[in-house]
N, CA, C and O atoms as CSV, one atom per row, in Angstrom:
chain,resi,resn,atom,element,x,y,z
A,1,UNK,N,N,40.575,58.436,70.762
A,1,UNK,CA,C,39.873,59.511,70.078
A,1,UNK,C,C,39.512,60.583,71.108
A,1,UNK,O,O,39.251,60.332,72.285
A,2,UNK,N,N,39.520,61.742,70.584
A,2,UNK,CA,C,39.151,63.259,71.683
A,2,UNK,C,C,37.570,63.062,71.543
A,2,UNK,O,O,36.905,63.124,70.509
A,3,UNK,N,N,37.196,62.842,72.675
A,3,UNK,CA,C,35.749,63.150,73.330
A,3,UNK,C,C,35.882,63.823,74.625
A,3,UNK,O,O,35.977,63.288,75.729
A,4,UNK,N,N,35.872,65.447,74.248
A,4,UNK,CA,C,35.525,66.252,75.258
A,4,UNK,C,C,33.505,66.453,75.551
A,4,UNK,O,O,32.476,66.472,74.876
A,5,UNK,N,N,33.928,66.559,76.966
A,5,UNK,CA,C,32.270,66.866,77.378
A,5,UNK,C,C,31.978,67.958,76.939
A,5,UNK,O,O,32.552,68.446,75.966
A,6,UNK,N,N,31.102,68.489,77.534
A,6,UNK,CA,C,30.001,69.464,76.932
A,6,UNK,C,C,30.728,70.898,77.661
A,6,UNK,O,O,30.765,72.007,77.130
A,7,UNK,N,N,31.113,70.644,78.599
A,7,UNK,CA,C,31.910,72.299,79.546
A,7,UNK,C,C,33.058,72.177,78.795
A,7,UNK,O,O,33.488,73.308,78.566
A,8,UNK,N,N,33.716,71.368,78.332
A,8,UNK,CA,C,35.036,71.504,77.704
A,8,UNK,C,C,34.417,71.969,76.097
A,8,UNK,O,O,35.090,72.968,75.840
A,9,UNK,N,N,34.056,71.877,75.644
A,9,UNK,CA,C,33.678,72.557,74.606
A,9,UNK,C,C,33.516,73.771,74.685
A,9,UNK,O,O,34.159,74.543,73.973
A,10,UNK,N,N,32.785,74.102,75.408
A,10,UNK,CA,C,32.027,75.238,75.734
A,10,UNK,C,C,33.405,76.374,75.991
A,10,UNK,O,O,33.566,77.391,75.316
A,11,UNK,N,N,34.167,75.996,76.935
A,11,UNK,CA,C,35.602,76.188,77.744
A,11,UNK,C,C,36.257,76.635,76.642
A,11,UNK,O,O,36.607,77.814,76.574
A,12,UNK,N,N,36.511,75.721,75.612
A,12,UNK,CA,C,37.587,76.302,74.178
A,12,UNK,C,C,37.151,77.484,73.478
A,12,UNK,O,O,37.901,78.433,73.251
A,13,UNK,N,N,35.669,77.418,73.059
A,13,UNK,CA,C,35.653,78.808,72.089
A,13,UNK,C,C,35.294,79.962,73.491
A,13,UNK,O,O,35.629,81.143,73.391
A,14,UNK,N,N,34.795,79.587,74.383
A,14,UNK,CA,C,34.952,80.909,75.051
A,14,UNK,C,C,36.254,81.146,75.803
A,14,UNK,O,O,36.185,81.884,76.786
A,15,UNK,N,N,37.332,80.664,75.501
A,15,UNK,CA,C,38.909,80.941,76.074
A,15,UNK,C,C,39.334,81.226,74.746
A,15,UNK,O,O,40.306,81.981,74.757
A,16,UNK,N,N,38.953,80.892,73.582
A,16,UNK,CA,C,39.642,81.171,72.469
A,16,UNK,C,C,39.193,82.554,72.027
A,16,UNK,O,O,40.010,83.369,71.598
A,17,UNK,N,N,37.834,82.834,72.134
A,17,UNK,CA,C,37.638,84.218,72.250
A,17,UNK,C,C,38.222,85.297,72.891
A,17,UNK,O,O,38.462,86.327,72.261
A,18,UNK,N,N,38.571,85.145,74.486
A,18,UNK,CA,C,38.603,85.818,75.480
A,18,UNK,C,C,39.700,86.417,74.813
A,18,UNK,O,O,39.789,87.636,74.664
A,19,UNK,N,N,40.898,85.250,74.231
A,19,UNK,CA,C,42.434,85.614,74.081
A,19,UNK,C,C,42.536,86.524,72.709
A,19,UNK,O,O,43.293,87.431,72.362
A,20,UNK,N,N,41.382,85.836,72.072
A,20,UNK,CA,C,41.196,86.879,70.794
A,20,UNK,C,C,41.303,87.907,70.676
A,20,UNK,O,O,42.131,88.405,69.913
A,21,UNK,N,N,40.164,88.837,71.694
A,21,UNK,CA,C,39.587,89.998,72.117
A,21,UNK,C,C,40.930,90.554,73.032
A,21,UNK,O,O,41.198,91.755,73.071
A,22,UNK,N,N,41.651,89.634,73.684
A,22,UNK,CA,C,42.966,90.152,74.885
A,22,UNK,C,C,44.303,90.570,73.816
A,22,UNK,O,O,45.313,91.207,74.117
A,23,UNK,N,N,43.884,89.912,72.327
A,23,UNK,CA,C,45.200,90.264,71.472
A,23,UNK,C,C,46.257,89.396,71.996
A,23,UNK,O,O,47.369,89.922,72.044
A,24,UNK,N,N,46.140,87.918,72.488
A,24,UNK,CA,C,46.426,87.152,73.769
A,24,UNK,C,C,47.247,86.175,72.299
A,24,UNK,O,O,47.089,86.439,71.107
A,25,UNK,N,N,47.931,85.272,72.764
A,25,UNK,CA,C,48.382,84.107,72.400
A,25,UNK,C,C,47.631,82.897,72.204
A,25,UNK,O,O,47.172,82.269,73.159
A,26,UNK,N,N,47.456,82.473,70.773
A,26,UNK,CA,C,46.051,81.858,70.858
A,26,UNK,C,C,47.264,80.560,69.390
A,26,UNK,O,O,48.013,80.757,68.434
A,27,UNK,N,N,46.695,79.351,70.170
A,27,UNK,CA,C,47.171,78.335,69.568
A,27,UNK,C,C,46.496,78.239,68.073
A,27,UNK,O,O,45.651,79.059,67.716
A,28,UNK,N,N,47.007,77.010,67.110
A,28,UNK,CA,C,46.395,77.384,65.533
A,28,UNK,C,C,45.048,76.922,65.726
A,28,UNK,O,O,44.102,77.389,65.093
A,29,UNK,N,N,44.921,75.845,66.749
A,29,UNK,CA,C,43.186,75.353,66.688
A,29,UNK,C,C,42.354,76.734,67.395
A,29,UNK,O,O,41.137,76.787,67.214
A,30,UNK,N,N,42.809,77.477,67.933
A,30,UNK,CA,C,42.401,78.555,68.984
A,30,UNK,C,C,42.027,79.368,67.866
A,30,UNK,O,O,40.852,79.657,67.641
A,31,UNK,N,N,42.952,79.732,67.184
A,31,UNK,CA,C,42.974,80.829,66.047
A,31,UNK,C,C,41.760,80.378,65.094
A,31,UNK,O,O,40.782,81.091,64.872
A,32,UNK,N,N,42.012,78.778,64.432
A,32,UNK,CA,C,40.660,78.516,63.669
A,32,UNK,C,C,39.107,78.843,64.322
A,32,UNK,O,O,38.048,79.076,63.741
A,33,UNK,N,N,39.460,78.753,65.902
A,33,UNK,CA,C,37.899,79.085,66.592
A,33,UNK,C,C,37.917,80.398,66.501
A,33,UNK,O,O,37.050,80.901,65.786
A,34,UNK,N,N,38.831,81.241,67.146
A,34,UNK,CA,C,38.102,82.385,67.050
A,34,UNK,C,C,38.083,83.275,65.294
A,34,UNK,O,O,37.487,84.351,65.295
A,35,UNK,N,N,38.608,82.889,64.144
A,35,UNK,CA,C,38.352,83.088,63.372
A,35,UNK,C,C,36.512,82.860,62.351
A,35,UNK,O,O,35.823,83.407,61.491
A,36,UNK,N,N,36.536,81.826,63.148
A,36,UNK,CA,C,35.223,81.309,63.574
A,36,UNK,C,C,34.234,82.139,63.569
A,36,UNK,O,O,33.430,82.667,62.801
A,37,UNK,N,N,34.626,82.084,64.995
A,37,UNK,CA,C,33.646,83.138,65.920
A,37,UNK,C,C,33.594,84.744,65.168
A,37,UNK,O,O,32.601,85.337,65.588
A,38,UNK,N,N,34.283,85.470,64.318
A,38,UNK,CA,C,34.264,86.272,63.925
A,38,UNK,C,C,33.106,87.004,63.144
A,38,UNK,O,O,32.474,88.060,63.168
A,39,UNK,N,N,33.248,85.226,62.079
A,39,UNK,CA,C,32.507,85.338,61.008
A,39,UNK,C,C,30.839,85.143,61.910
A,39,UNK,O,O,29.898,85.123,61.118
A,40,UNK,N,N,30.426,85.005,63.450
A,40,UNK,CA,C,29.319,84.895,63.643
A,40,UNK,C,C,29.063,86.330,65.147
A,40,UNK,O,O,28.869,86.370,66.362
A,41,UNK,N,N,29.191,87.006,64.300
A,41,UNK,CA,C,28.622,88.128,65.457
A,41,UNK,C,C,27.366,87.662,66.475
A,41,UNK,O,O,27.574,87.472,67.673
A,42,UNK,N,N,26.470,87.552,66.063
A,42,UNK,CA,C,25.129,86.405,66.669
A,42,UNK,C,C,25.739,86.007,67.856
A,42,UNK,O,O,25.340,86.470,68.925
A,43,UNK,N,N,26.621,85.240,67.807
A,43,UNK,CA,C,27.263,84.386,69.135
A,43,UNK,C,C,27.962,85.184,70.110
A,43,UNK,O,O,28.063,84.654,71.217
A,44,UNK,N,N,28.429,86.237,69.982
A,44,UNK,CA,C,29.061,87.169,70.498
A,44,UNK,C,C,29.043,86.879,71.528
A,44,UNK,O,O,29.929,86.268,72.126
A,45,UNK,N,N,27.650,87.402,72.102
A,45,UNK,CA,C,27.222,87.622,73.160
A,45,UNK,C,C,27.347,86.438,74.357
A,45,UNK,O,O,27.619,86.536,75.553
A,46,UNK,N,N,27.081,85.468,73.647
A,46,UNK,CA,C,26.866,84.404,74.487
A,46,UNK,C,C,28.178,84.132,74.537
A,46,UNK,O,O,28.544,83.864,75.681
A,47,UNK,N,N,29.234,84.092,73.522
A,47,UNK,CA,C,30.756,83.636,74.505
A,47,UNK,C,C,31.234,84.698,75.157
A,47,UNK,O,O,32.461,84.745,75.062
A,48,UNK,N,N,30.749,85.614,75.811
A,48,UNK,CA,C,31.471,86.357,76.978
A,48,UNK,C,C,30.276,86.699,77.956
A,48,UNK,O,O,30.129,87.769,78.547
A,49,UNK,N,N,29.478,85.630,78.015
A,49,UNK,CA,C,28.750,85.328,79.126
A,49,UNK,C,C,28.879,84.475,79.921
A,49,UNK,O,O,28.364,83.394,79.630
A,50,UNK,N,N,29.758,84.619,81.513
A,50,UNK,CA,C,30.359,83.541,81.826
A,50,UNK,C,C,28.583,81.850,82.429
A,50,UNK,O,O,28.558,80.684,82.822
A,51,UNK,N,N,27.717,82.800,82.128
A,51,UNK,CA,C,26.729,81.856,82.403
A,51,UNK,C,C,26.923,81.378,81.281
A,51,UNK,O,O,26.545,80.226,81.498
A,52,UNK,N,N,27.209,81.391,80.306
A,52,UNK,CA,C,26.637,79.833,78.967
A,52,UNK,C,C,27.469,78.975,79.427
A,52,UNK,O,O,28.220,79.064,78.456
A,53,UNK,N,N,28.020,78.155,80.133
A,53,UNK,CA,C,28.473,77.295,80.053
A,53,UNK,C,C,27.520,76.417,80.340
A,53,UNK,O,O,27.533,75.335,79.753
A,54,UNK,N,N,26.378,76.750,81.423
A,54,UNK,CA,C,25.413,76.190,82.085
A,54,UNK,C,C,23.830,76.451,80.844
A,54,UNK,O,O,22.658,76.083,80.916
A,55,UNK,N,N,24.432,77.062,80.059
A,55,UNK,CA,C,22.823,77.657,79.107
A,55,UNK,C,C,22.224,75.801,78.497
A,55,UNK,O,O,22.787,74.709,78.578
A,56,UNK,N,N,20.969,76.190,77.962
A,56,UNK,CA,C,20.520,74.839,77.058
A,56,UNK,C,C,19.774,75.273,75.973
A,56,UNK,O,O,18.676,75.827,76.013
A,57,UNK,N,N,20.518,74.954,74.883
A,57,UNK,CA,C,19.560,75.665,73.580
A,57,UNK,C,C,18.940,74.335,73.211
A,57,UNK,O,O,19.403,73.232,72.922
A,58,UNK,N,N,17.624,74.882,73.334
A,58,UNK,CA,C,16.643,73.673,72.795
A,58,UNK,C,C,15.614,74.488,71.409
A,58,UNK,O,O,15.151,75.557,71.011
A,59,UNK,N,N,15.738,72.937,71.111
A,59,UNK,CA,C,15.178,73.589,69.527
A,59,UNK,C,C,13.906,73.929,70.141
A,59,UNK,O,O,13.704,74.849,69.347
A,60,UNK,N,N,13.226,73.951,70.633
A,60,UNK,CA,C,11.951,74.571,71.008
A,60,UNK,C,C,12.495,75.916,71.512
A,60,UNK,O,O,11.842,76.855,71.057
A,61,UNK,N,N,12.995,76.097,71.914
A,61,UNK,CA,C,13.597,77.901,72.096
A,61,UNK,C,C,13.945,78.589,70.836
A,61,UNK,O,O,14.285,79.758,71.016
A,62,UNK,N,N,13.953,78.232,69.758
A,62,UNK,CA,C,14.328,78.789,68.624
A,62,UNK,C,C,15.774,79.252,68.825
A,62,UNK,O,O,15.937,80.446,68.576
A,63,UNK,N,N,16.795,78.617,69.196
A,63,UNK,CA,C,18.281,79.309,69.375
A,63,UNK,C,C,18.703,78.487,68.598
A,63,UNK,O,O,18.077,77.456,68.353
A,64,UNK,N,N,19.839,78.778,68.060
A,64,UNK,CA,C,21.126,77.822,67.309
A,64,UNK,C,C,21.748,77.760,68.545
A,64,UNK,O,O,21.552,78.752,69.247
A,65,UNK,N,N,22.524,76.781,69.076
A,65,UNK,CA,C,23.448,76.654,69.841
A,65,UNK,C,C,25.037,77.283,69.563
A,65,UNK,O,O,25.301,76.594,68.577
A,66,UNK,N,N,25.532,77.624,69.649
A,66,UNK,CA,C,26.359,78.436,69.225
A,66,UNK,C,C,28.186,77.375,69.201
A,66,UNK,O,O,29.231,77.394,68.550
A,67,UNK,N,N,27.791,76.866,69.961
A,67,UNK,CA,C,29.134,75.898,70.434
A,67,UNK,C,C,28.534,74.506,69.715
A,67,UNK,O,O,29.506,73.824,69.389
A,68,UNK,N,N,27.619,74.024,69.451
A,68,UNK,CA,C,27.328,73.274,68.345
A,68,UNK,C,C,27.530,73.705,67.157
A,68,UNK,O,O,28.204,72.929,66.481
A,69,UNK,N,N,27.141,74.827,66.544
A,69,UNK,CA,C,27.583,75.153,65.183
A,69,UNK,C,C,29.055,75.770,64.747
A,69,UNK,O,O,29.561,75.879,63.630
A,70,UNK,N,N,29.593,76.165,66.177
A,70,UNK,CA,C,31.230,76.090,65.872
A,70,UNK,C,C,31.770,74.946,65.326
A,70,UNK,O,O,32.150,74.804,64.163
A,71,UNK,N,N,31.793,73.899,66.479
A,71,UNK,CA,C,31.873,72.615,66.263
A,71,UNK,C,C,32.174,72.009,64.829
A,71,UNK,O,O,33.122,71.552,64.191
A,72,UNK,N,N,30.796,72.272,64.688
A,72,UNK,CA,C,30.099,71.455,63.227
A,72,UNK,C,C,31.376,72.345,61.871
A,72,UNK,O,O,31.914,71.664,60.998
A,73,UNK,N,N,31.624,73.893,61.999
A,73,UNK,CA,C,32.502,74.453,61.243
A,73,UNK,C,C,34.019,73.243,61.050
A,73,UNK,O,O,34.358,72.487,60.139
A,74,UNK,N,N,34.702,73.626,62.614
A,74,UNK,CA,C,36.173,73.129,62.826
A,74,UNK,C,C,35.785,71.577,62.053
A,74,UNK,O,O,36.659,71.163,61.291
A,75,UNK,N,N,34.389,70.614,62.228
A,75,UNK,CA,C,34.581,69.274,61.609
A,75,UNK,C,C,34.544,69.573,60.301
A,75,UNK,O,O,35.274,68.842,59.632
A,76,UNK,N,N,33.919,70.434,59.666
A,76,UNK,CA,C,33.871,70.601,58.345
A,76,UNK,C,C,35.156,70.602,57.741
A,76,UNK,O,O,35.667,69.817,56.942
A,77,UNK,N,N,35.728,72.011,58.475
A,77,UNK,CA,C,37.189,72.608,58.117
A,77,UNK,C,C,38.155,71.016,58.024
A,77,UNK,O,O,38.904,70.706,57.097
A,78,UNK,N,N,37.871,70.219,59.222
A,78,UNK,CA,C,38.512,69.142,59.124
A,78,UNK,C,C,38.607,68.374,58.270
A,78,UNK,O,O,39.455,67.917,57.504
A,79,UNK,N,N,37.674,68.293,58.487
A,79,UNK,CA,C,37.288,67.355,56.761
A,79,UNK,C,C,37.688,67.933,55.238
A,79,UNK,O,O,38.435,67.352,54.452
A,80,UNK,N,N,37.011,69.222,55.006
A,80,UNK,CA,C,38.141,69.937,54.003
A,80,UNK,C,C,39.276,69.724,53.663
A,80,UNK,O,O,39.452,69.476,52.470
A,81,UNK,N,N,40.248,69.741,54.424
A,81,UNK,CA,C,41.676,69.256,55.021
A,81,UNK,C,C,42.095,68.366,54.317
A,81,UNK,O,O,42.865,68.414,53.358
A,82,UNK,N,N,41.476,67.346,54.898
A,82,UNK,CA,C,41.776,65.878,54.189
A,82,UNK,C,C,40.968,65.119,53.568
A,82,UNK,O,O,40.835,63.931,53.861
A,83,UNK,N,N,40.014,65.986,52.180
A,83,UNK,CA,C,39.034,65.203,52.115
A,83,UNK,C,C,38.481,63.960,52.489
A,83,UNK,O,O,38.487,62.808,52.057
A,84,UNK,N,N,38.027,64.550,53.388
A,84,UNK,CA,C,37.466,63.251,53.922
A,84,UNK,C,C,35.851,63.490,54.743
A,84,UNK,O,O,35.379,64.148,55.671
A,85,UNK,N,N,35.409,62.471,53.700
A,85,UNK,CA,C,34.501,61.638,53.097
A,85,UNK,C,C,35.311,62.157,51.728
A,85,UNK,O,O,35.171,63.331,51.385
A,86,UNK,N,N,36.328,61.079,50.805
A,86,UNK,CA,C,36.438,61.622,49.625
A,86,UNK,C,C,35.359,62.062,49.152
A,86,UNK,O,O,34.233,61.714,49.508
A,87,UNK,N,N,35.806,63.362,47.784
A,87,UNK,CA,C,35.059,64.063,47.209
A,87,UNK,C,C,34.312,64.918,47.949
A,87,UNK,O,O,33.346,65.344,47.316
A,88,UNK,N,N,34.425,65.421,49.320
A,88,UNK,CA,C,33.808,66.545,49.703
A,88,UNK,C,C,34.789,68.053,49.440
A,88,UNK,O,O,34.498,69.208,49.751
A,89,UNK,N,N,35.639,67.686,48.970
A,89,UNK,CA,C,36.723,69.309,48.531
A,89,UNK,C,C,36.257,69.374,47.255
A,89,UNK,O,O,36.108,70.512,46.810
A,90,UNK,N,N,35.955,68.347,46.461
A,90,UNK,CA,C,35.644,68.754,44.867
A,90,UNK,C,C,34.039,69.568,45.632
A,90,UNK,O,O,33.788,70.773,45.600
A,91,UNK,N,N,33.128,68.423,46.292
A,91,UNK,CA,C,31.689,68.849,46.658
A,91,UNK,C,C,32.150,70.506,46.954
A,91,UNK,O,O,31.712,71.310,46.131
A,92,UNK,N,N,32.784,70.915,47.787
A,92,UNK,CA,C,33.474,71.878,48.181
A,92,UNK,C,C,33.488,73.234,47.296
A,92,UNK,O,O,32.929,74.293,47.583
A,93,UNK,N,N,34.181,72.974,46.276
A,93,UNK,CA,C,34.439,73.165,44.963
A,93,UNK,C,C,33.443,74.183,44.254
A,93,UNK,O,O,33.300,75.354,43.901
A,94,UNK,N,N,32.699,72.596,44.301
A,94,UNK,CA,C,31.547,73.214,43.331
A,94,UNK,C,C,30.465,74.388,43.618
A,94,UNK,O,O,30.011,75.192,42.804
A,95,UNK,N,N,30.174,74.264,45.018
A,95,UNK,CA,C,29.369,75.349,46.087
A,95,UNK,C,C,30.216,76.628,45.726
A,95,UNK,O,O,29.624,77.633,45.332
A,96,UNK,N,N,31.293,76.618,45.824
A,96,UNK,CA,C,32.478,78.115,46.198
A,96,UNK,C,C,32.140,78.830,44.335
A,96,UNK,O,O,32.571,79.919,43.957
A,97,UNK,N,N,31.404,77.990,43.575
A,97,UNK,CA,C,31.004,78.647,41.674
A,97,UNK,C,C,30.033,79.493,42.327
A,97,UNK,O,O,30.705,80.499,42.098
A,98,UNK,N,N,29.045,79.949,42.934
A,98,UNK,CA,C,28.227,80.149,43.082
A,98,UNK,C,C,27.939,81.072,44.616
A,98,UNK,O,O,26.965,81.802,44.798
A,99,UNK,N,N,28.978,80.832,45.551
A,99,UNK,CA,C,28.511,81.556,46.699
A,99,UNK,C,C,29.693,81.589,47.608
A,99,UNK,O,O,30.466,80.701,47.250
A,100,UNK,N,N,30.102,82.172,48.523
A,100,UNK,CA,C,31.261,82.534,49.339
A,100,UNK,C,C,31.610,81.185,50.208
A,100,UNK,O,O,30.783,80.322,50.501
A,101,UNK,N,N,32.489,81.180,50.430
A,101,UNK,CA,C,33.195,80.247,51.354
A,101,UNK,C,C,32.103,79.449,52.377
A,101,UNK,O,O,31.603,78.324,52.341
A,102,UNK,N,N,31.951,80.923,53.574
A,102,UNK,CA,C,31.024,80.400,54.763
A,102,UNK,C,C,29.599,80.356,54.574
A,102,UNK,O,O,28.870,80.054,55.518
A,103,UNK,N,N,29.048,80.684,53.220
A,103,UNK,CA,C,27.666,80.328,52.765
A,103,UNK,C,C,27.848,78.820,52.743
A,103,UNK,O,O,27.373,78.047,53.575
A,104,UNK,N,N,28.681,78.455,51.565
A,104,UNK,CA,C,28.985,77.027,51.495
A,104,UNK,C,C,29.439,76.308,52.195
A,104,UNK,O,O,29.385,75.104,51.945
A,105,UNK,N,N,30.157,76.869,53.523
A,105,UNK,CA,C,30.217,75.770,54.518
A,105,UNK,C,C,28.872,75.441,55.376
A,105,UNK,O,O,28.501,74.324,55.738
A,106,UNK,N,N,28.205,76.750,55.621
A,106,UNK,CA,C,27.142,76.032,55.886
A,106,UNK,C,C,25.873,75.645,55.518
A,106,UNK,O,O,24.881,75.636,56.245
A,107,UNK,N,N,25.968,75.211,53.945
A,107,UNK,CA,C,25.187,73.990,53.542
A,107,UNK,C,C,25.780,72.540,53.539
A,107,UNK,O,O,25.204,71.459,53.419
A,108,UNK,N,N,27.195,72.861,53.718
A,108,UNK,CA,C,27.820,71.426,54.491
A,108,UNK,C,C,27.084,71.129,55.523
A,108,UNK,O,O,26.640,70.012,55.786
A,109,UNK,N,N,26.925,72.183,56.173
A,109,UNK,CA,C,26.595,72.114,58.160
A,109,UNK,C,C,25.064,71.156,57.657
A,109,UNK,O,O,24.792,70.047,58.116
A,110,UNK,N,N,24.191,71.937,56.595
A,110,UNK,CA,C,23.531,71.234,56.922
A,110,UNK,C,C,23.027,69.502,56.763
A,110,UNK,O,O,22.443,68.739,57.532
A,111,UNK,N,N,23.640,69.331,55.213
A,111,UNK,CA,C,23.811,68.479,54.917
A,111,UNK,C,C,24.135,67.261,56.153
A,111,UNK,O,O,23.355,66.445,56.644
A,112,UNK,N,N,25.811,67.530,56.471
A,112,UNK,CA,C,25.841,67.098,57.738
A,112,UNK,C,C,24.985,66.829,58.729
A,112,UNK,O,O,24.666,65.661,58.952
A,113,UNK,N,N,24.431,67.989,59.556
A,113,UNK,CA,C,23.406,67.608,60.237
A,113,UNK,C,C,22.152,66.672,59.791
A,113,UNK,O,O,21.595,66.018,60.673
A,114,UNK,N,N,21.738,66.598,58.584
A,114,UNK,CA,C,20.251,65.849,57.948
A,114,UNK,C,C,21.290,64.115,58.125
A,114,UNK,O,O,20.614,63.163,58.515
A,115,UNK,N,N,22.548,63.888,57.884
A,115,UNK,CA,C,22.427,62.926,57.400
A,115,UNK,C,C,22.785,61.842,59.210
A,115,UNK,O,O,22.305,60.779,59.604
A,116,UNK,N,N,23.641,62.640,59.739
A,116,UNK,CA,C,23.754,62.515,61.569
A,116,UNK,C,C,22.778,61.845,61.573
A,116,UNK,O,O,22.674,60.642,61.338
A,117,UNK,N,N,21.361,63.212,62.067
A,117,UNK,CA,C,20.214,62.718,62.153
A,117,UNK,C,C,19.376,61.679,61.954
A,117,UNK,O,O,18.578,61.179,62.746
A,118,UNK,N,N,19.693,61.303,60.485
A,118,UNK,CA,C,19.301,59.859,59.753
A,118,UNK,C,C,19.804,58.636,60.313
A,118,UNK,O,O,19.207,57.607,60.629
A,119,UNK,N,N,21.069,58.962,60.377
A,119,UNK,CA,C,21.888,57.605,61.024
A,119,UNK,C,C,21.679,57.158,62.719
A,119,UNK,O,O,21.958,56.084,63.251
A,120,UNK,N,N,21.036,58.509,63.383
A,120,UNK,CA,C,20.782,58.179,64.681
A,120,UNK,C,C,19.623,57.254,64.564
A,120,UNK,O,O,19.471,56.063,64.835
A,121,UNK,N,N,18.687,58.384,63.967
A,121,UNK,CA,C,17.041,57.912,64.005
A,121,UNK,C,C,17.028,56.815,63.296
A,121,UNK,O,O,16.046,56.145,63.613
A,122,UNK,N,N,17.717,56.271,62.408
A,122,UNK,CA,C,17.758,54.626,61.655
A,122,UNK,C,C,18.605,53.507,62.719
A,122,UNK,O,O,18.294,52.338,62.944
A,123,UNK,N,N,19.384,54.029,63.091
A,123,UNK,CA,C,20.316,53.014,63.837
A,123,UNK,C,C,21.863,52.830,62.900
A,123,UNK,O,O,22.915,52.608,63.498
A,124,UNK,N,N,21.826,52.910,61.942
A,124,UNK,CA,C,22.599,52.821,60.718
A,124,UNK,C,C,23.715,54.030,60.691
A,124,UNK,O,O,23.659,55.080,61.331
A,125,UNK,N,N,24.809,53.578,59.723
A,125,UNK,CA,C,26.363,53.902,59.679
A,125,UNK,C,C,25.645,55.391,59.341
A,125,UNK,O,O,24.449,55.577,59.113
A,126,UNK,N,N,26.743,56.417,59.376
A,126,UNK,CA,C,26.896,57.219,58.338
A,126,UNK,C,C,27.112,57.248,57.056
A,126,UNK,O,O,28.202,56.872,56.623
A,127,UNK,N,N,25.805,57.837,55.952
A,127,UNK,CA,C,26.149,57.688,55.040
A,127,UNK,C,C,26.533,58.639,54.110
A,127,UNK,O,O,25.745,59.452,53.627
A,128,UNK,N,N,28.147,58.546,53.738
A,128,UNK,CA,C,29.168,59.178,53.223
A,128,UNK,C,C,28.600,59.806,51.819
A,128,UNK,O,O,28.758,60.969,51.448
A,129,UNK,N,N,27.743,58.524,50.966
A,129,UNK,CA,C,27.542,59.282,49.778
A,129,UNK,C,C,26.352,59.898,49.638
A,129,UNK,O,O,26.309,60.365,48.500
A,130,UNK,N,N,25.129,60.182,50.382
A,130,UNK,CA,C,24.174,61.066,50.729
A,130,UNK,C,C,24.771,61.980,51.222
A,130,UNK,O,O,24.473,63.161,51.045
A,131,UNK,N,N,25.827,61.517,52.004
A,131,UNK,CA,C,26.464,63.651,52.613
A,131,UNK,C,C,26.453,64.008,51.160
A,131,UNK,O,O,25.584,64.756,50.712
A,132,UNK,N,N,27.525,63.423,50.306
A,132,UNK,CA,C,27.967,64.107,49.151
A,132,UNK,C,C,26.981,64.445,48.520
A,132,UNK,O,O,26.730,65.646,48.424
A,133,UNK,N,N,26.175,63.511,47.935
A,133,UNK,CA,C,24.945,63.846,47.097
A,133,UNK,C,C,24.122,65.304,47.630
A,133,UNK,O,O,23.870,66.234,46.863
A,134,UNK,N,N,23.807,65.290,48.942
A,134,UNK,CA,C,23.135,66.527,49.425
A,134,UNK,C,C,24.097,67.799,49.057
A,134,UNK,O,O,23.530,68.837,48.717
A,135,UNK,N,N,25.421,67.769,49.106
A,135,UNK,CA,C,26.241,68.848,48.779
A,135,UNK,C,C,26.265,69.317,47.499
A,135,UNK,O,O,26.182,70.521,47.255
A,136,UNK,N,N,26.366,68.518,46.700
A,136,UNK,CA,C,26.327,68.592,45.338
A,136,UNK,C,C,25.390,68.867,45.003
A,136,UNK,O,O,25.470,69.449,43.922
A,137,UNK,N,N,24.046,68.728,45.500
A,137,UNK,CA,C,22.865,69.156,44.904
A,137,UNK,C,C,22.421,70.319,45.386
A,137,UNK,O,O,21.204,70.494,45.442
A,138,UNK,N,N,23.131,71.119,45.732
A,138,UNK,CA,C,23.061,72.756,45.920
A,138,UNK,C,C,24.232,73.141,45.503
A,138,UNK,O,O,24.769,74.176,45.898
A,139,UNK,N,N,24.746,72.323,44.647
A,139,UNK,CA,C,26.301,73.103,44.042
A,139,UNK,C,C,25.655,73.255,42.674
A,139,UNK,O,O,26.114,74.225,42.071
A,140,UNK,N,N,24.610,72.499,41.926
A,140,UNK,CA,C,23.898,72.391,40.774
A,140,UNK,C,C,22.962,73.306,40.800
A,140,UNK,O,O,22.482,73.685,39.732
A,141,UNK,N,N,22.584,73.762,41.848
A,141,UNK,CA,C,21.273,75.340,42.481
A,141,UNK,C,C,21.669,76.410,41.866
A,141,UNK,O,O,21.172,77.224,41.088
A,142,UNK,N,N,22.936,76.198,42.514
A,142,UNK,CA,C,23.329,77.619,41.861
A,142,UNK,C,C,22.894,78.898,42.776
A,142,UNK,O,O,23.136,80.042,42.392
C-alpha cells in the first residue's frame, strides 16, 4: 500500500501546481491535484511557498491544512470511482439534488473526517455505514 510521509505529500500538490501554473506536463493524478487546487484559491498561497513544506497547521491556529484537505478530496474522488464504501455514489447522488459538486464533496470531507476521528478515539474499525448515514443525512437537508 502507498504510504507517503508528510514532505512527500506536501512535494505532489506543490509540484503539481508549479507545472500547472508552468502550462508544464502534468500526469492524470497531477492534473486531478491541481484541478483541485483550483477550485481552492485559499491555498494558493501556501503552495508556492517554498517554506510550507516545514509549516504546522494546528487546529489551535485556526488554519485548514491545505495538503490535508487536498488529500481528503483525491480519497473522496477515489472512492467516487469505485464506490467504495458501496452506496457512497448513490450517497453522492443525492447531495449533487440540492448543491454543486464541490459543496457536496465537502460534506463527504466532513463526514469522513467525524467518522476517522471516531474510529481513532474508540479504537474501533471504520464505520462504513455511519459514513453513509452522515452523507445521506444532508442529502435529505436539502
Amino acid at each position: 500500500m502507498f504510504n507517503p510521509s508528510r514532505e512527500q505529500v506536501r512535494q505532489f500538490f506543490t509540484e503539481a501546481w508549479t507545472k500547472r501554473k508552468a502550462a508544464g506536463v502534468l500526469t492524470p493524478l497531477e492534473t486531478m491535484a491541481a484541478d483541485l487546487i483550483e477550485l481552492h484559491p485559499e491555498y494558493h498561497a501556501d503552495l508556492e511557498n517554498p517554506e510550507v513544506s516545514e509549516a504546522d497547521y494546528s487546529v489551535e491556529e485556526g488554519r485548514t491544512n491545505p495538503f490535508l484537505h487536498m488529500s481528503m478530496h483525491l480519497a473522496i474522488n477515489e472512492q467516487l470511482s469505485i464506490d467504495q464504501p458501496p452506496g457512497i455514489k448513490a450517497a453522492f447522488q443525492g447531495l449533487l439534488a440540492t448543491r454543486d459538486a464541490h459543496e457536496a464533496a465537502h460534506i463527504i470531507m466532513e463526514a469522513l473526517g467525524e467518522v476517522i476521528w471516531e474510529a481513532q478515539r474508540l479504537g474501533t474499525p471504520f464505520d462504513s455505514d455511519k459514513y453513509l448515514e452522515l452523507i445521506r443525512r444532508h442529502a435529505t437537508r436539502g
